[in-house]
DRENMIFI-197818 format. One record per residue (C-alpha): x, z, y. Coordinates in steps of 0.02 Angstrom, whole numbers, plus 50000, padded with zeros to 5 digits. Last residue first. Layout:
<sites>
XZY
...
</sites>
This chain:
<sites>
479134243450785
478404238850615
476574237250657
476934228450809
478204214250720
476854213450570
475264209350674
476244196250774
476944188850619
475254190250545
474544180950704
475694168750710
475384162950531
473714161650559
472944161450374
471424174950393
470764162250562
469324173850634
469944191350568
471844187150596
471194185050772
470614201150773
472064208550709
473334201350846
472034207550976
472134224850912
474194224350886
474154219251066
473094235651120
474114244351034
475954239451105
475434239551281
477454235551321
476654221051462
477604209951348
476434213551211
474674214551314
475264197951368
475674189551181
473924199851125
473094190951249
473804173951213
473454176451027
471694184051070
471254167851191
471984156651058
470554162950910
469434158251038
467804165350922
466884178051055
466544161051197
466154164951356
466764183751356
468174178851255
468794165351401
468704177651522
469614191651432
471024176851388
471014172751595
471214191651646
472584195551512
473684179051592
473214186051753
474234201051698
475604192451612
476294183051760
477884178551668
477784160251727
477644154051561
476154166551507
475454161651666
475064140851584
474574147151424
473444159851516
472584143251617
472444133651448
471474148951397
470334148951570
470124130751544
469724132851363
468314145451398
467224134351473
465924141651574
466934138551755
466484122451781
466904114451948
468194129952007
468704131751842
469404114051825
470174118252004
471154132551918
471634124151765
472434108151895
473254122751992
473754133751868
474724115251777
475514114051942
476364130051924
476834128951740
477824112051766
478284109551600
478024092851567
476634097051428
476074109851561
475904096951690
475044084051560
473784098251515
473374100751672
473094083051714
472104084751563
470944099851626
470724091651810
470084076151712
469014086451624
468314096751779
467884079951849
466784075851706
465904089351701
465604090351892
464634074351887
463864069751698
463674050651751
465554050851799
466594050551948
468164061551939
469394046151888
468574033652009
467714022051843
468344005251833
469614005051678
468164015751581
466794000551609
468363992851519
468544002351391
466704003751369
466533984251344
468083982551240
467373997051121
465623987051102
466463970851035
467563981750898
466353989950824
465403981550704
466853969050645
468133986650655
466863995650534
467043981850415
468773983350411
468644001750378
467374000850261
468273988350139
470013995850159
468924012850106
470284013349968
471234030450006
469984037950141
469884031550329
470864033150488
470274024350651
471484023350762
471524025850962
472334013051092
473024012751272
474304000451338
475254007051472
475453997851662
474184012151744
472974016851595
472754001051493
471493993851388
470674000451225
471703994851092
471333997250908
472714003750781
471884003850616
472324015950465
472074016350286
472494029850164
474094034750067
474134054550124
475654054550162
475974037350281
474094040950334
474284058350394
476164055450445
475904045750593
475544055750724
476664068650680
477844056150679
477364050750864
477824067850917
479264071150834
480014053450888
479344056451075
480234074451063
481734064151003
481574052051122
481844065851268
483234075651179
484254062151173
484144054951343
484884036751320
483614026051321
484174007851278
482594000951321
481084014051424
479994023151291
478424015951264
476874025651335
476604042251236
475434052251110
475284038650982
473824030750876
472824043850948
471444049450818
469724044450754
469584049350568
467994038150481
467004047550369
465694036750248
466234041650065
466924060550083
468114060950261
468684077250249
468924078550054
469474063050026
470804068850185
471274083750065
471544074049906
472724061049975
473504076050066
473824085949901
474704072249822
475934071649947
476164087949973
476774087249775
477934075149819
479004084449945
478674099449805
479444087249670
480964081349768
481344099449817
483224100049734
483584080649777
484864082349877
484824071350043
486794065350110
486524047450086
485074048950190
485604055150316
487184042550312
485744027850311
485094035950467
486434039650552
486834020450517
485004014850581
485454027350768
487414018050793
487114000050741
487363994750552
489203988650509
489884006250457
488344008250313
489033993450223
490044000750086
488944016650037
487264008350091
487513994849952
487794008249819
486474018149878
484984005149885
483584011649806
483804029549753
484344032549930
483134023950015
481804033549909
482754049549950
482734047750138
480854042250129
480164056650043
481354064650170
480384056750318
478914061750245
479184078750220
479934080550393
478064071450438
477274086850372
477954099950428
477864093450604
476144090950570
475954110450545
477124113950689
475684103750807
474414111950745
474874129650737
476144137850609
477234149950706
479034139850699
480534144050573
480464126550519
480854133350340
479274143750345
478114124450376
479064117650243
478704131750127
476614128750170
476644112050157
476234115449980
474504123050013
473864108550063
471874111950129
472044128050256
473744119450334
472774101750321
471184106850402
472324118450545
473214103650596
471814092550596
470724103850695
468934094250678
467514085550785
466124078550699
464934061950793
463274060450776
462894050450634
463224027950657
462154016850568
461424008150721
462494006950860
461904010751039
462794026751067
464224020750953
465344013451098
465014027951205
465734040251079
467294027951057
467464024651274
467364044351276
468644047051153
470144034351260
469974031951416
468824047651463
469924057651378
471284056051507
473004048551407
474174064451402
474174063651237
474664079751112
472834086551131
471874071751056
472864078450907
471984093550926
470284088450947
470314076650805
468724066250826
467704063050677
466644047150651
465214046850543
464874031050455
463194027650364
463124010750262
462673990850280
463583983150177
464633965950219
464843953950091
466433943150081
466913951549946
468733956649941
470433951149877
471483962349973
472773949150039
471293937650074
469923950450123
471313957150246
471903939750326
470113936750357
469693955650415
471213952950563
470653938050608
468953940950639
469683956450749
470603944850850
472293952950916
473123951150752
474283961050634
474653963950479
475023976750344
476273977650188
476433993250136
477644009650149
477674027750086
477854027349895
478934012149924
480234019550017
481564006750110
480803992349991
481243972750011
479673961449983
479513950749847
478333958849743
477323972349883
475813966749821
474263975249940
473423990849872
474874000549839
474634011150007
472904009250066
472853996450190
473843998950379
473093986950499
473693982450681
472643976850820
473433973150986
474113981451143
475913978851115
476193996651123
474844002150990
475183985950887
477083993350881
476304007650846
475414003350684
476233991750612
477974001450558
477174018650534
478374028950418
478184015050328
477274000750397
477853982450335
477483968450449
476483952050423
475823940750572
474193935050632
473753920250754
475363915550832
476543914250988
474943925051085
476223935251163
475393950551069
475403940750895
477253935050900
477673953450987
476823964050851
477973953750692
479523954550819
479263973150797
479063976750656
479953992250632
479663996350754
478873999350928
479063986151071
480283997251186
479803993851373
480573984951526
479493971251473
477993980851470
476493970951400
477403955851302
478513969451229
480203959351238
480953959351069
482593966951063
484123958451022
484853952750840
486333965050805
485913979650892
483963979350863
482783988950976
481113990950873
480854010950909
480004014650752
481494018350642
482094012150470
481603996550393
483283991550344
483963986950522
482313986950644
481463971550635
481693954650698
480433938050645
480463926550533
479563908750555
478193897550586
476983900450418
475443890350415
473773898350340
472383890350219
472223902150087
473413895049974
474773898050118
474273918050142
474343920649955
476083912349955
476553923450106
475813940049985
476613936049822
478393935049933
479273917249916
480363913249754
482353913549708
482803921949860
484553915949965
485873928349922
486583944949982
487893951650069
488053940350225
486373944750265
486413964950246
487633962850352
486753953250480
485523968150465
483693966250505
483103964150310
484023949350317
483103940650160
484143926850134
483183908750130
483143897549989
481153902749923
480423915650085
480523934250043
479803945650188
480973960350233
481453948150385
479483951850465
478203937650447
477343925450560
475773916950564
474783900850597
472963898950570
472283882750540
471343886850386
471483905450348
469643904550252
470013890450145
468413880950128
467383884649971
467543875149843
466063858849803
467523850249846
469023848249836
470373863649830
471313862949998
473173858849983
474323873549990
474833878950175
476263871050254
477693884350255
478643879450448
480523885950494
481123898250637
482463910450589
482383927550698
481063926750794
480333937850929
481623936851076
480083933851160
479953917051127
480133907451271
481033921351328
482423918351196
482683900151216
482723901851392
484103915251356
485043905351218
484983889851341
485663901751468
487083908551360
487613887251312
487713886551489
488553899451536
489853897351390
489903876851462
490383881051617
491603892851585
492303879751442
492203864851583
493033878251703
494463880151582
494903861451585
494833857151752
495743870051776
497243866751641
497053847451711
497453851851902
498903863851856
499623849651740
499253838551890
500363849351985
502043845951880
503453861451885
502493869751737
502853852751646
503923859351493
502933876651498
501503866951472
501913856451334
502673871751242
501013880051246
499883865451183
501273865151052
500863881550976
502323893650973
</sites>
C-alpha cells in the first residue's frame, strides 16, 4: 500500500484532507482539458496534417554565372514513407515506429528537392503502410479535408493533399499506389501528379508494391507543379509545341453522377480556342481494354459477372490489388506476421489479406500488366491525352460505417484508378470547381513516359479550364447555348444518378422528360429500358430498345435489353435473335454468348 494511501486513510476524519484531495484532482482535470485543447488548437491550425514538424534548409545556391534554383523559396511537405537522416520512417503506424530505427540518409528525391532550392517543414499522416485510399488514420487522427470537413481526405497521402489544399505549403510529396495522389488531390480540390511508374527514384522511400506505386506530388499552382516535376524528372526546360488529341471515355464518364456539363463540357470548351488541339475522340474504355488484353480475360470469368465496362475494370483493379497483396507480402512478411494485431481494424485486414495470397497466378496478374502498358500506347500513339473522372463520388462521410456502401465507392474508385496504376502511365488530377459543397475534377491520362507532354499540356491548359469551370458554376442547370440539348442531358444524368441509386421510377421520369426535349437519341430510350427492365415492365422495356434501334441500327445495349425482355416475356426466339445480332456488332460480348447459349440450350 502506497503511502499517499495510508496518509489518507489516517486523516479521513480531517476536512482539509477532503479540501486538498479536490483541489488536487481538479488541477489534473483541469490541466487534461487543457493540455487536450492545446492538442486541438494545435491540430486545426494544422489540419491534423503533420505528423513530426522539423525544417531541411535547402542546399546553398551554386554562384554565379548558374542558373537560379528553380524551387527557391518554396516550402513543402512529405508523406511518413519519406526517409529523412535521424528520423524513423513511421510509415503511418506507431508500430511500425517503435520497430524500426532512425534512417541513415534522406530520400534521393527530398535531397533533390533541397538542392533545387525548396524548404522542407515536416511529415505528414498517411494511411498505415500505404494501404487504402480513404486517409482516416487510427493511430494519428484524420486530416481535416480543407474543403469538406465532415469529409474523408483520400489516402494514402493524405496529410501530403491537405498541407497543399489548406495552403500550409507550396508542394508536397506523396506516394500513389493503388492511387495515393490522385484522389486525395481530387477531394481536396487540388492538382496531383502521378509520373510514369519507375521514372522518379524511389531509394529511400518505404515500398507497399513497387511495381504499382511512385512517388508524385502535389500543388495547387500549376507552375508549381511542372517545377517540382522537371526537377524530380530531370527535364528540359523547353516546351514543344505538338498536336494533342484528347479522348473522352464515355463509359467511365458514365459511373459519375457529376452533370456533364461540369466536368467534359468545361474540357471541350477549354480547347475550342486552343491552338494545337484535334477534335476531340471519344472511346469505350472498358470494352478497348477487354478487346486489347486478352489476359484479363480469366479474371473477368472468375468474377462470375457478364463482361461490360464496368465488370471489365473490375477485373482489372482485383488484379491490381493482388499485384499489390503479393508485393507487400514478399516485402515485409516477417514484420507483418508479429505486428499485424497493432494496426487499426480495415489496414490489419488488409495486411492479413495479404498474408493469406498464393502465388499460383503471379505470372498471369503480371502478364495483364504488361499488356495494358502496351494497350494504352496503342490508344493514345504519341500525342493522345485520356480524359477521365478522377473518381465517380464525393468523399465519403468520416468513420463510415455502412459496409456495403464504401465498398461500392472502393470498387468504384478502383476501377478508376487501375488504368494508370496497371498500365504504368502518367496521370493528373485537375480540379474544376465544385458541384454543391463537392470538389469536382477530371484527369488527364497519358502514355508510359509522356511525363513531358502531360505537364506541358497542364501549363497550356490549365488557365482556360478554370475559366469554363466556372462560367459552368453559373449556368441554370437546363440553360445552355444549345437549348433543348442541353436540358435533355441534364434530365439524362439525373436519370442516370436515380438509376445508379436505384430508384427505377424516378429514373423513367428523368429518361422520359429527356425524350420529351429530344427524342432522336437512342440512349435515352435505352437508359429508359434499363430503367423498366427493373421494374418488371418488360413490354415498354421492348418498345424503348425498338425505338432506340430504329434511331440508331448499331446499339449493341438496345438488342441486349431487348433480348433480356423478349426473354422474360417466355418469347424464347425472338430473344435468341436479338442475342445474335448483337453478337454480330460486338463478336466478344460475353453477355451476349451467354445469352445466346442459355436460349439455344433450353
Amino acid at each position: 500500500m502506497s503511502n499517499t494511501l495510508t496518509l489518507i486513510q489516517s486523516n479521513a476524519s480531517n476536512p482539509k484532507v477532503w479540501v486538498v484531495i479536490g483541489v488536487t484532482v481538479a488541477g489534473i482535470v483541469i490541466l487534461a482539458e487543457t493540455r487536450k485543447r492545446r492538442i486541438k488548437a494545435l491540430r486545426e491550425e494544422d489540419f491534423g496534417a503533420f505528423l513530426d514538424r522539423f525544417e531541411l534548409l535547402p542546399f546553398p545556391p551554386p554562384p554565379p554565372p548558374a542558373a537560379k534554383q528553380s524551387l527557391s523559396a518554396l516550402t513543402f511537405s512529405i508523406s511518413d514513407a519519406f526517409d529523412v537522416k535521424d528520423y524513423i520512417t513511421g510509415f503511418g503506424s506507431p508500430q511500425w515506429k517503435k520497430t524500426h530505427e532512425a534512417a541513415e540518409k534522406t530520400a534521393v528525391v527530398v535531397t533533390t528537392l533541397l538542392k533545387n532550392g525548396a524548404t522542407c517543414v515536416g511529415k505528414t499522416i498517411m494511411d498505415e503502410l500505404g494501404f487504402g485510399i480513404i486517409g482516416e488514420n487510427k493511430h494519428y487522427g484524420t486530416p481535416i479535408n480543407p474543403l469538406m470537413p465532415s469529409n474523408v481526405p483520400g489516402g494514402c497521402s493524405s496529410g501530403s493533399a491537405v498541407s497543399v489544399g489548406a495552403e500550409l505549403v507550396d508542394f508536397s510529396l506523396g506516394i500513389d499506389t493503388t492511387g495515393g495522389v490522385r484522389i486525395p488531390a481530387a477531394f481536396c480540390g487540388i492538382l496531383g501528379f502521378r509520373p510514369s511508374q519507375g521514372t522518379v527514384s524511389s531509394v529511400g522511400v518505404l515500398p507497399n508494391s513497387q511495381s504499382l506505386e511512385t512517388v508524385g506530388w502535389f500543388a495547387s499552382d500549376p507552375s508549381v507543379l511542372c517545377q517540382v516535376g522537371h526537377a524530380l524528372l530531370n527535364l528540359s526546360a523547353v516546351a514543344h509545341r505538338r498536336q494533342r488529341s484528347l479522348i473522352f471515355a464515355d463509359d467511365l464518364f458514365e459511373l459519375s453522377d457529376i452533370p456533364k456539363q461540369k466536368s467534359v463540357h468545361v474540357v471541350r470548351k477549354a480547347i475550342e480556342n486552343l491552338s494545337g488541339y484535334q477534335t476531340p475522340k471519344h472511346v469505350n474504355v472498358g470494352q478497348y481494354v477487354a478487346s486489347n488484353v486478352p489476359s484479363l480475360a480469366e479474371f473477368c470469368e472468375q468474377s462470375g459477372k457478364s463482361q461490360n465496362s464496368a465488370s471489365t475494370l473490375k477485373a482489372l483493379s482485383s488484379v491490381m490489388l493482388a499485384i499489390q497483396r503479393h508485393e507487400f507480402k514478399t516485402n515485409h512478411e516477417e514484420w507483418s506476421q508479429t505486428c499485424k494485431s497493432f494496426l487499426g481494424p480495415r489496414f490489419s485486414n488488409d495486411v492479413v489479406t495479404a498474408l493469406k495470397s498464393r502465388n499460383e497466378s503471379i505470372k498471369s496478374l503480371y502478364r495483364v500488366k504488361t499488356e495494358m502498358r502496351a494497350t494504352i500506347q496503342s490508344l493514345l500513339k504519341e500525342d493522345g491525352i485520356l480524359v477521365i473522372p478522377t473518381v465517380a463520388d464525393p468523399p465519403p462521410k468520416l468513420n463510415t460505417k455502412n459496409k456495403n456502401s464504401l465498398n461500392e465507392f472502393l470498387d468504384r474508385t478502383y476501377a478508376l484508378s487501375s488504368i494508370a496504376s496497371m498500365s504504368g502511365c502518367c496521370q493528373v488530377t485537375i480540379p474544376l470547381g465544385q458541384h454543391g459543397d463537392r470538389p469536382i475534377s477530371v484527369s488527364f491520362l497519358t502514355y508510359y513516359g509522356g511525363d513531358k507532354f502531360l505537364l506541358d499540356t497542364i501549363l497550356d491548359v490549365y488557365a482556360s479550364l478554370q475559366d469554363q469551370a466556372k462560367l459552368a458554376s453559373n449556368l441554370a442547370p437546363v440553360s445552355d447555348t444549345n437549348g433543348n440539348m442541353e436540358a435533355s442531358e441534364v434530365m439524362k444524368e439525373k436519370g442516370n444518378a436515380a438509376y445508379k441509386g436505384r430508384q427505377w421510377n424516378k429514373a423513367v421520369n428523368f429518361y422520359t422528360e429527356a425524350i420529351k426535349l429530344n427524342g432522336a437519341n437512342a440512349t435515352y430510350f435505352c437508359n429508359r429500358a434499363a430503367a423498366f427492365l427493373e421494374l418488371g415492365c418488360f413490354q415498354q422495356a421492348e418498345q424503348d430498345c425498338t425505338e432506340a434501334m430504329l434511331i440508331d441500327k448499331k446499339n449493341v445495349k438496345a438488342y441486349l435489353r431487348r433480348g433480356t425482355a423478349r426473354e422474360s416475356l417466355v418469347r424464347y426466339k425472338e430473344a435468341a435473335a436479338d442475342f445474335r445480332h448483337a453478337l454480330v456488332l460486338e463478336p466478344q460480348n460475353k453477355t451476349a454468348k451467354a445469352a445466346e447459349k442459355r436460349l439455344r440450350n433450353s
